[in-house]
Structures are given as C-alpha cells and as structure tokens.
N, C-alpha and C positions, 0 to 999 in steps of 0.2 A: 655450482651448476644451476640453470633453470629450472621453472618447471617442466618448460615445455622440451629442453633439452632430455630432463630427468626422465620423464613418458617415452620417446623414443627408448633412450636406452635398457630401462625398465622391460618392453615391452619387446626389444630383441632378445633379453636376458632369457624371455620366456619363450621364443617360439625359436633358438637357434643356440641355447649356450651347450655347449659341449665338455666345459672342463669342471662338472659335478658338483660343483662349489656353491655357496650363499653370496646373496650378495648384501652391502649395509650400508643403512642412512643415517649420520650423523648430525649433530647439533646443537647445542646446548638447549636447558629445559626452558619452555615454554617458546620456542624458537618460532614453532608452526607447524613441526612434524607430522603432528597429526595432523592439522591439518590439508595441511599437504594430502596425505593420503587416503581421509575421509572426502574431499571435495574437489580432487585434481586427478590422482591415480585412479583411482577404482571408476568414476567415471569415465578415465579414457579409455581405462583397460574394457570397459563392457561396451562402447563405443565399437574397440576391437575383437568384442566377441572370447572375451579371456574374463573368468571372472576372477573372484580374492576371495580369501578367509582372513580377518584382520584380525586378531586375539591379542591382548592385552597381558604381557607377565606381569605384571603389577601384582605384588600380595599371593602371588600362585607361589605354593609348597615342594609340589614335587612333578614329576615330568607328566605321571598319568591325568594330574589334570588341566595340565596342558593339549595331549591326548584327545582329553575330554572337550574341550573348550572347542578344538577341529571340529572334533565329529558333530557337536552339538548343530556348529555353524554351516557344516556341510549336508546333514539330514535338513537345516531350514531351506538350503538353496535347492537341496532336492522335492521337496516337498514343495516350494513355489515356482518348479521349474517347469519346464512345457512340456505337454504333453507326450511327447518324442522320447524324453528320458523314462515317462511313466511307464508309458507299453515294453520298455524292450525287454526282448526275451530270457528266461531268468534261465542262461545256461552259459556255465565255463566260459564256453567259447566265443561269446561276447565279451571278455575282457580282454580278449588278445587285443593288442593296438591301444589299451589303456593304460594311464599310468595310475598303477595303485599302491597308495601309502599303507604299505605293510606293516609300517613303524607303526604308523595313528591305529592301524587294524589290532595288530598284535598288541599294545599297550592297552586298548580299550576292552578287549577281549581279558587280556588279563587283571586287568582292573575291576570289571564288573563278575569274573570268574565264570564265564559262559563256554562249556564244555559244545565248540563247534562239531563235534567228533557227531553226536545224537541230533543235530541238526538235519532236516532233508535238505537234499539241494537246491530246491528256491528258494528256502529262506536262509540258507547258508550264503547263495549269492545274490542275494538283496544288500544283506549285512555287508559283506565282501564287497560288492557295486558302490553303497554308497560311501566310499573310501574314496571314490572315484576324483583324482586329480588331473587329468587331462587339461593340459591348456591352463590352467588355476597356478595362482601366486597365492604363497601363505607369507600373510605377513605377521612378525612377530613384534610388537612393540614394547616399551619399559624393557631392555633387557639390562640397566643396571638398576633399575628399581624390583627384580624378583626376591623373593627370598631362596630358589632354587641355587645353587653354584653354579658360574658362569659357565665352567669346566664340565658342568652336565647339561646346561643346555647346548653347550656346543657340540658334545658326544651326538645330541639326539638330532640336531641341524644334521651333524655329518652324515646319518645314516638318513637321511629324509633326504638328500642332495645329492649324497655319492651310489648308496644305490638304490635307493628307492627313484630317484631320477627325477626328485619333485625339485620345483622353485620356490626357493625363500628369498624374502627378504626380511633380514634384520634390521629393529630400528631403536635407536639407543644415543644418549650423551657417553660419547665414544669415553669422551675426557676426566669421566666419574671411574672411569676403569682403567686408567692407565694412569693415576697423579702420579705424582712423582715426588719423591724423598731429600732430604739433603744428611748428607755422609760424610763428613771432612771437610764441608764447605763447597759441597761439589752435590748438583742436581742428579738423581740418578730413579729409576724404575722401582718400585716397591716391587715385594716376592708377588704379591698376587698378581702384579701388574704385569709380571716377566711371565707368569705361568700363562695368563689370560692373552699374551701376544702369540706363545708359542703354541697355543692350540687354536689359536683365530687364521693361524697362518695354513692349517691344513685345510680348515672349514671356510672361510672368507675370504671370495676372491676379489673382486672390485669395491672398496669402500668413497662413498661419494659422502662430502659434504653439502650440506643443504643451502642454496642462493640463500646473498645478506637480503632480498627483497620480500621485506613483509607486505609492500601496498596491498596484494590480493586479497589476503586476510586478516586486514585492521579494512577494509573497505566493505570487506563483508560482516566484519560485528559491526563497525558502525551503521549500516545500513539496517541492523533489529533495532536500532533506538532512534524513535522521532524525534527525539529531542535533539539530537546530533547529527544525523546523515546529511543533514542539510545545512551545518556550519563546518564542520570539523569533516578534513580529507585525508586519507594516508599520506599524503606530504604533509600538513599540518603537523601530524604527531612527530613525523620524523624528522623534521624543522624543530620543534621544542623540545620533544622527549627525547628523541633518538631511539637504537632497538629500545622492545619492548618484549616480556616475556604476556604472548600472547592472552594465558588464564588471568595472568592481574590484569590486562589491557579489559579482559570482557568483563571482570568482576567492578572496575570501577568505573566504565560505563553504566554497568548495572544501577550501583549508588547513586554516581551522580545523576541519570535518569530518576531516579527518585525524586531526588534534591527540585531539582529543575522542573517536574511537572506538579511541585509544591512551590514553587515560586512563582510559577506560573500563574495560580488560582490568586495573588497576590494583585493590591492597584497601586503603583508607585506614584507619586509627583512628580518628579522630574526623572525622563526617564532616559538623559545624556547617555549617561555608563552604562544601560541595561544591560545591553548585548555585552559587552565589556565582560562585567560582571558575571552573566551567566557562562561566557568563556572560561572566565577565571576557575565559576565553581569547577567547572570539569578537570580542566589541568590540574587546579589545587588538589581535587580527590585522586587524581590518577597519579599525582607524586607520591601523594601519602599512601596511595597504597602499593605504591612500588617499594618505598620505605618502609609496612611491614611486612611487606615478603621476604627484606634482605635482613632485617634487624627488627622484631616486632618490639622485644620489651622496651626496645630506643626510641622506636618508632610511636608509642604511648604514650611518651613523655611530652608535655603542652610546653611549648619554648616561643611560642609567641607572647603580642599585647592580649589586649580585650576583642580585638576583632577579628585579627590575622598574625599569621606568621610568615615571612617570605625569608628566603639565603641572601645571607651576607648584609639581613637590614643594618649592620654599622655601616654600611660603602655602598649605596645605591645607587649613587647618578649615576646618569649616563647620558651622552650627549647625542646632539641630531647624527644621524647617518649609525647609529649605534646598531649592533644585528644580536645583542643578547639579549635572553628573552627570560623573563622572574614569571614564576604562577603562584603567585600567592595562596596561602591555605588557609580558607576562614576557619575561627573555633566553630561555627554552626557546624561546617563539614565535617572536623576533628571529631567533634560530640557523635556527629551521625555514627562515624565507622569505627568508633571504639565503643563507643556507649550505645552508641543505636538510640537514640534522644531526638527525638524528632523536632526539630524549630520550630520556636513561634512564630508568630509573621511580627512580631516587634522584633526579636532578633534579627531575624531578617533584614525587616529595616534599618534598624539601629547600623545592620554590616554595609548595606548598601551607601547608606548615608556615608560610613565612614570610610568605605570604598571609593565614594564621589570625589571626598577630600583629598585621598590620596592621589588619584589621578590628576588632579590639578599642580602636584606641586612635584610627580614623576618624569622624570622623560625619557624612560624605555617604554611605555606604554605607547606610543608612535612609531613603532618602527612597521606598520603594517597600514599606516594613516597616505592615501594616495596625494591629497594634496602636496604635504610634507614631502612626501618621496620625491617628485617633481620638482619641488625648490631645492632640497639638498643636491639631486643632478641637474640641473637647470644646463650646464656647458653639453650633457650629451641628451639634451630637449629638444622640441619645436618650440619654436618662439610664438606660436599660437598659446602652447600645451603651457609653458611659463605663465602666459598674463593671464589666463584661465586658474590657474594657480592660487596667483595671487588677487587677486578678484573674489575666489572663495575663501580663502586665509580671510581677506578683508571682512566678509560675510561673518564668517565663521568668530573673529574674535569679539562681533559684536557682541556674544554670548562667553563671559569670561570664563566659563567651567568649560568650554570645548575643547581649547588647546593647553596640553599642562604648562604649568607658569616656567616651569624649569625650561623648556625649553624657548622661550624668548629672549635669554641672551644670545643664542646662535642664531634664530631665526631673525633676529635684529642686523645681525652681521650679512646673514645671507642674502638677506630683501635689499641692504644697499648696496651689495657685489653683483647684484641684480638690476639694479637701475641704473649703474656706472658702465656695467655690462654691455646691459640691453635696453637701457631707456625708455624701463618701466613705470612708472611711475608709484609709489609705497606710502603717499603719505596718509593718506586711511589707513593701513597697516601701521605705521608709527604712531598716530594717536593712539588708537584702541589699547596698542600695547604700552602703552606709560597710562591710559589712563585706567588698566585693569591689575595694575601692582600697586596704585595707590589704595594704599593703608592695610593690604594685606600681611604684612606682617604684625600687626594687631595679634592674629590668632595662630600666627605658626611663625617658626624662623627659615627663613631664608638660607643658603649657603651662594651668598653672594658671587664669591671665587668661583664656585664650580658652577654658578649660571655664567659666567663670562669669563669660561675658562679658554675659549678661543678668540685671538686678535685680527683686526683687519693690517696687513701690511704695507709697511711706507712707498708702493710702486705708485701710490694718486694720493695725492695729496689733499685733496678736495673729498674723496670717499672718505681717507680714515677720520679725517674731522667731521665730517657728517656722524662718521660711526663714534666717533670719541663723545660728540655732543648729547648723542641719542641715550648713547650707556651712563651720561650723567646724570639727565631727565628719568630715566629707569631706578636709577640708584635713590635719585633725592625720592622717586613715588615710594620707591622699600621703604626709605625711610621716613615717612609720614604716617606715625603711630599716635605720639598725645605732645602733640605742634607746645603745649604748656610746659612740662615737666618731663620731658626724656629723663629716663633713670629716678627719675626724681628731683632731678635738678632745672632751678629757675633761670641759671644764665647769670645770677647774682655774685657779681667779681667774690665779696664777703663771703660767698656759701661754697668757694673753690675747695674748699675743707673736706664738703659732702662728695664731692666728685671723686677725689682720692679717695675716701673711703671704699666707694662703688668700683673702683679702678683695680684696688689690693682686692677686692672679690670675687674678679669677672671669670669667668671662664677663658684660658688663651684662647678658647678655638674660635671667641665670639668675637662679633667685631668692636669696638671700641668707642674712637673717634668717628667711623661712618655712620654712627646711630645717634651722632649730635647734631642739629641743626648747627650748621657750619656757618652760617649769615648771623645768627644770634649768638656764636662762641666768638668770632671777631666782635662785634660790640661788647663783649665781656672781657678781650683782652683789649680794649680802645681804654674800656673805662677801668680798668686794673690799676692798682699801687706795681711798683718793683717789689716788694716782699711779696703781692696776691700773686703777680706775675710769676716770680720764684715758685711759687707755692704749686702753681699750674705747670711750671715745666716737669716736679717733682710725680706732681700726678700721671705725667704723660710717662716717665720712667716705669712710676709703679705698675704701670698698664702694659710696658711692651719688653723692659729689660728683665733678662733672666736673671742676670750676676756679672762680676767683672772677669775678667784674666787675661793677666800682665797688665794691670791696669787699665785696660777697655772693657766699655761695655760690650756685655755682649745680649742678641736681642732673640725674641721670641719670634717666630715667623709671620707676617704681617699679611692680614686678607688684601684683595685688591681696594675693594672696598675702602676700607682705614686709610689706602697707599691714595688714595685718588683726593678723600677727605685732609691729610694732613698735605698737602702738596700746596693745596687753597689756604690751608695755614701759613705755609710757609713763604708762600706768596704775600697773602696780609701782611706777615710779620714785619720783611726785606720793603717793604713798600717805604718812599722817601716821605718821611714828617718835618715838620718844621715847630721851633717853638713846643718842644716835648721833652720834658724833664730827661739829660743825659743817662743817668740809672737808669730807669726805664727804657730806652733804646738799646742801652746793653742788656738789660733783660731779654730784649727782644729779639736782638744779635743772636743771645744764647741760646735761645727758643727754635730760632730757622736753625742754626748749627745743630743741635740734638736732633731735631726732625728730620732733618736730612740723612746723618747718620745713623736713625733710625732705618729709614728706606732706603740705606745704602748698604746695608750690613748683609 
C-alpha cells in the first residue's frame, strides 16, 4: 500500500474503528518504516488535528517502561501544547468524553509507587489528565527487536485497544516473528511463531505491508549531501542497486560525502572520467557497505588488484545496447570504511589514473552515454537525431580516451547499417577508429573476439564488405605492437624453431597467428625449404591442436582474430606457382589442408 493510501486508512483507524483492535505495519529492516512515520504519518496526522506518541521497543526490558516512555512523551505534547489544554479545569468531570489510558495511568503509578489515595483532587487530575488520549495514535515501533516477550506486549496492546479504547499502531519486521522451521522435509511454524500468531489474532486487526517504493526517502537523504542531490536520483539507485535498506543507504552516503568533498580539494589533468569516477566512488562505497551489513567478517576481506575491485572481473565485457551496470570499489574507499585511512591525493591519483585506463578498454561504462544510445536505436530515431549522432561520435573520437575501445567493434558495425540505412555518411568515424587502436595493444591485451562478437548479415552485400574490410583495418591497427620482432621473432624461415617454441608456450585463450604480421609470414613461407616449411606446419599444430582421437586432430577453440589471419594464409599457400620445387607445393598443399581443418573443427 501507499503512503498516501496508508494516511487515509490510518487516519479512519483513529477517528471511526469500532472493533478494539491494534492495527500493524510491516516490512523488512531498514525498509523506511520509520521513516514513513517520522516524515509522512505524523505530519499528516497533525495536519488532521490527531496527534502520535511514537516509542521505540528497542532494548526496553519490561512493560512499565514502556509505560514510562507514553507518559514521558505525552507530559512533552502537554507541556508544549496550547494554551486551551493549560487552563482547563482540574475536576472529574472534565474527563468525561475523553479517552484515558488507564493501562499507561495504572502501570506508571505503580512503577514510580505514588499512593494516589493522599493526593488532593487537582493534582490527582492533573496526573490522571495528562493520560489524556483523545484523538491520539500510539505508535509502538521495534516490536521484534524488544527484549520484553511478544506475548506481553501483546497482553498490554489488548488492554490499551480493547478497553481502554486507545489506537495503536504496531510497527515490526512481521517476518523475524513468524520464520519458519523445516520437520521432515516440510516448511512448518516454529512454537514461538504459533504462540505469537495466536495471540496477534485477538489483538491485531488489520495488518498492512509497507509500499516497494522507497523514491520518497532515498530522495530525501540524498537531498542532506551536496555532493550527491544533484547527480544521483531515487531512480538512479533503483536502476543500479535495487531495494536498499534505508540506514546503510544514509550511512554510505555519509562516507562517500567524505571521500568526494576530499577529492574535491584535488587538481586532476585530464579530467575525461571525473564525473565518472566520482559516480563510481559512491556506488563503490554503497555496495561495500551493503556488504557489511549482510556479512561484515566477508565483507573485510580485500579481493581486489591495486586499485579496484569490481564482480565477476574474470567475465567483464559487455557489448553496445548492454543495461548491466558494475560499480567498481576502489581500495582508497575499502581503506576508508574498514580502516578509516584517509587518502592521499597520490592515491587518489594513482586510482583515477587507473580508472582512466580502465574505461577506455570497458564497455559497460556507456550504457548512460546519449550519443551511443541514439546510434544503438537509430530504426526508432529522427533521422536529424542520427546524423547529430554521428557528427558527435565523429567529435568525440577525435580524443581516443572518450569512447571505450571495447566498444568499437559494435560501433563499427552500427555506423555502416547506418549509412546503408540512411545514407549517412561515417567516414570520419572510420578513420579515427582504426587510427586510435593503433598500437594500443602495446600496454594491454585486447580480447579481440568479444570486440567483434556481433556480425553484419549477408542481406547487402556491398555493407558486409564494407564491414568485413573495416574489421580488418581494426584488426591489423591491434596488431601493430614491435612491426621488428612480434614474439620475438624476425620472420627468418631458419628461426621457425624459435616460433614453435613460443607456440608450446602461449596461452590457449591468446591469439596466435593474428599477432603476426601476416604480409611478412607469407614471405617467410615464399622463402622456406620443405623441411622449414614442415617445421611451420608443426608449429601451427603446437599452437592450436589439443590431442588426437580416433585418429583426428582435434583443436582448441580458435579467436576470430587467428580465423581471419590464417584464412590469408591459406589463401597464400593455394595460390598457383610455377617453376617451384614439387616438395615444397606439397608442403604447401599440407599447410592450406591443416589450416582449414583447423577453422573447420
């Protein structure tokens, strides 16, 4: 149910219920409850001229000072109440027409052991007055967090409802009080759980669950920290996070507000990722510290590199159009909320820095990028909103840290289904992007396959060759590392020895053949003996075959990459010679046939 639903009913509960009963709000912890009813009930309820007593069972022992905790709060509303209540007249007969808790009367009386008997009568009904529940809702909150038994405060509800004639309302994570057991293989009530239903059924009429909609009150904490009210919206968190138990939600706004108005006082050089980055800090801190709410000794444990930790860093890509969203948790943040270690500003930097790197070579980091969005739907666009688009793209990749690299094998695909499309024009977009992967694989690797893990389809024939050419140009720029000595080898037919070697060492998952200048391994199989020849097909086995059975090889799973490089070999190899030692052609025979059954397996 709503809030605004909740206030109504709430609010009939008090001025028209008849069947003597409590009523109760449930929800799991850190839900909003309270909030809810420190900043939505009680102001509506005063709105209608109805006030509350909210009391907290938290950590309370025994009923009187529960009792206690009423009266306390009911002598403050009396005491700042208006003048009308001060004057009236201290006789009996003013109470008639009010409703007075005799329970909270009698329990405080006997608590504090005040022999009413030797009282005079106005101070007897001063004490007695200010009981005074007229119109008033007691709300009781924590009631599976008391140390009282449920089964006594529910005794003392029933006599406050049934005839005392007051309104309660109860407020509690209903779900801490009814788990449930397994007996035979079979879900069933624990004893407490049966007793505590059987006496809620006398005392507790209406039980409401609390609306899933936290916006109200993730918009009002973020709205106490400058740092955030103005980036981050209740749909933002509900888009990344999902629920949130509201006290972690305020606790790591708290931190990250720290963090963030110390990065602040910070002067970066380039300042691409900033906002990025300072986004990051806050999610980062608001996972980890939702993680130790639910598991702290787990939650302590440092399972990141040097700079960061993010889920599932074995399996990261993700491609254009993708809607999962990673927050990264830098160690600066880790340190802050376990160690309270406050960052250097070289830390800092050193994370930003390596934060920079990473967004260049991610591509879930765009899924909130407007240009991008626009080309990935381009068919439900304005064909103004497209070439606007790409016009900025065109802008944009003039500066190679803008768009992450990972995402230029799709965006490659996209811009020419784009101009076949709509007859846009992309060729500023294709330069930049071949000429902003040249040689970046220098400093990092590449996963070739999962940049051009989507095809363009054989319906135009003229587009996929466009697209087929463009991913070759991309491919040969990856591969422009040290143009001299790939692996370490010179292309020397004699040195084919050294390349086996490198081949029995590689990792499978790495590419192979696509990391060799392919124009200078044809001249090395031009100028090859039949035995060097031999020697190279061997190497290409040691590079891609697992093992035999039933006498076939059988192969290791091959990147696109490798499949696009040896294809051009195999091409060379079938090419018609004349005047070329017979050996040698059958060597070369041999060479396209393994190749093939390589990329055919």
């Amino acid at each position: 149910m709503r809030f605004e639903e909740l206030n109504v009913l709430i609010k009939d509960y008090i001025e028209d219920d008849k069947t003597g009963m409590a009523m109760m709000l449930t929800a799991p912890w850190g839900y909003g409850k309270s909030y809810y009813i420190q900043n939505t009930l009680v102001p509506f309820l005063l709105e209608n001229k109805h006030k509350s007593v909210v009391v907290s069972l938290y950590g309370l022992k025994n009923i009187q000072e529960i009792s206690k905790q009423i009266y306390l709060c009911l002598r403050t509303i009396r005491f700042w109440g208006n003048n009308e209540q001060k004057s009236e007249a201290k006789s009996t007969t003013k109470v008639v027409g009010k409703v007075i808790g005799k329970t909270i009367f009698n329990t405080i009386v006997s608590k504090v052991g005040l022999d009413v008997s030797k009282l005079e009568d106005g101070a007897f009904q001063e004490v007695y007055e200010s009981v005074d529940l007229t119109g008033m809702l007691i709300v009781l909150e924590d009631l599976e967090r008391s140390e009282i038994s449920v089964v006594e405060i529910l005794g003392y509800v029933n006599n406050l409802v049934e005839h005392d004639n007051v309104r309660v309302l109860l407020v509690a994570n209903e779900d801490e009080l009814i788990k449930k057991k397994t007996e035979n293989d079979q879900e069933c009530y624990s004893e407490d759980a049966k007793t505590y239903l059987s006496y809620k059924e006398k005392t507790i009429g209406d039980t409401i669950k609390l609306c899933d909609d936290q916006s109200d009150a993730i918009t009002n904490i973020l709205d106490q920290f400058a740092e955030l009210k103005d980036v981050f919206s209740a749909q933002d968190v509900a888009l990344k996070i999902g629920k949130v138990n509201l006290r972690t939600f305020k606790y790591a706004c708290q931190k990250s507000g720290e963090l963030l108005r110390h990065i602040e006082t910070i002067a970066f050089e380039d300042t691409t990722h900033l906002q990025q980055f300072r986004n990051c800090v806050f999610l980062g801190v608001l996972r980890q510290a939702i993680a130790m709410s639910q598991n702290y000794d787990n939650a302590c444990k440092w399972k990141g590199g040097k700079y960061y930790f993010g889920e599932g860093e074995e399996n990261h890509i993700r491609f254009l159009g993708a809607t999962y969203q990673k927050q990264l948790l830098f160690k600066f943040c880790f340190d802050y909320l376990i160690n309270h270690d406050k960052p250097s500003e070289e830390t800092i930097q050193q994370s930003y820095k390596a934060y920079g790197d990473y967004c260049l070579f991610e591509a879930n980091q765009t899924s909130d990028d407007k240009d991008l969005g626009v080309i990935r739907n381009y068919y439900v666009q304005t064909e103004e909103n497209v070439k606007q688009a790409v016009v900025n793209i065109a802008h944009r990749l003039e500066n190679e840290r803008d768009i992450p690299f990972m995402e230029y094998g799709d965006l490659a695909r996209i811009l020419i289904s784009i101009k076949y499309d709509l007859g846009i024009e992309i060729a500023e977009c294709k330069s930049h992007i071949v000429e902003n992967l040249k040689g970046i694989t220098k400093s990092v690797s590449i996963d070739k396959e999962a940049m051009f893990a989507f095809d363009v389809g054989d319906e135009n024939a003229a587009e996929r060759a466009e697209y087929q050419e463009l991913k070759e140009a991309m491919i040969s720029a990856l591969n422009e590392q040290d143009n001299g000595k790939p692996f370490g080898f010179d292309y020397e037919p004699e040195h084919i020895k050294e390349l086996e070697l490198m081949a029995l060492e590689r990792n499978i998952q790495d590419d192979f053949i696509g990391k060799l200048d392919i124009e200078r391994l044809k001249s090395t199989i031009d100028r090859a003996t039949p035995k060097q020849l031999d020697k190279l097909r061997l190497t290409f086995f040691a590079a891609y075959r697992s093992g035999l059975c039933e006498n076939k090889s059988v192969y290791y799973p091959i990147s696109e990459n490798d499949r696009l490089a040896i294809k051009k070999l195999i091409k060379h190899a079938r090419k018609e010679r004349k005047g070329v030692d017979r050996v040698k052609l059958l060597q070369l025979n041999m060479l396209a046939e393994n190749l093939t059954e390589m990329i055919n397996f």
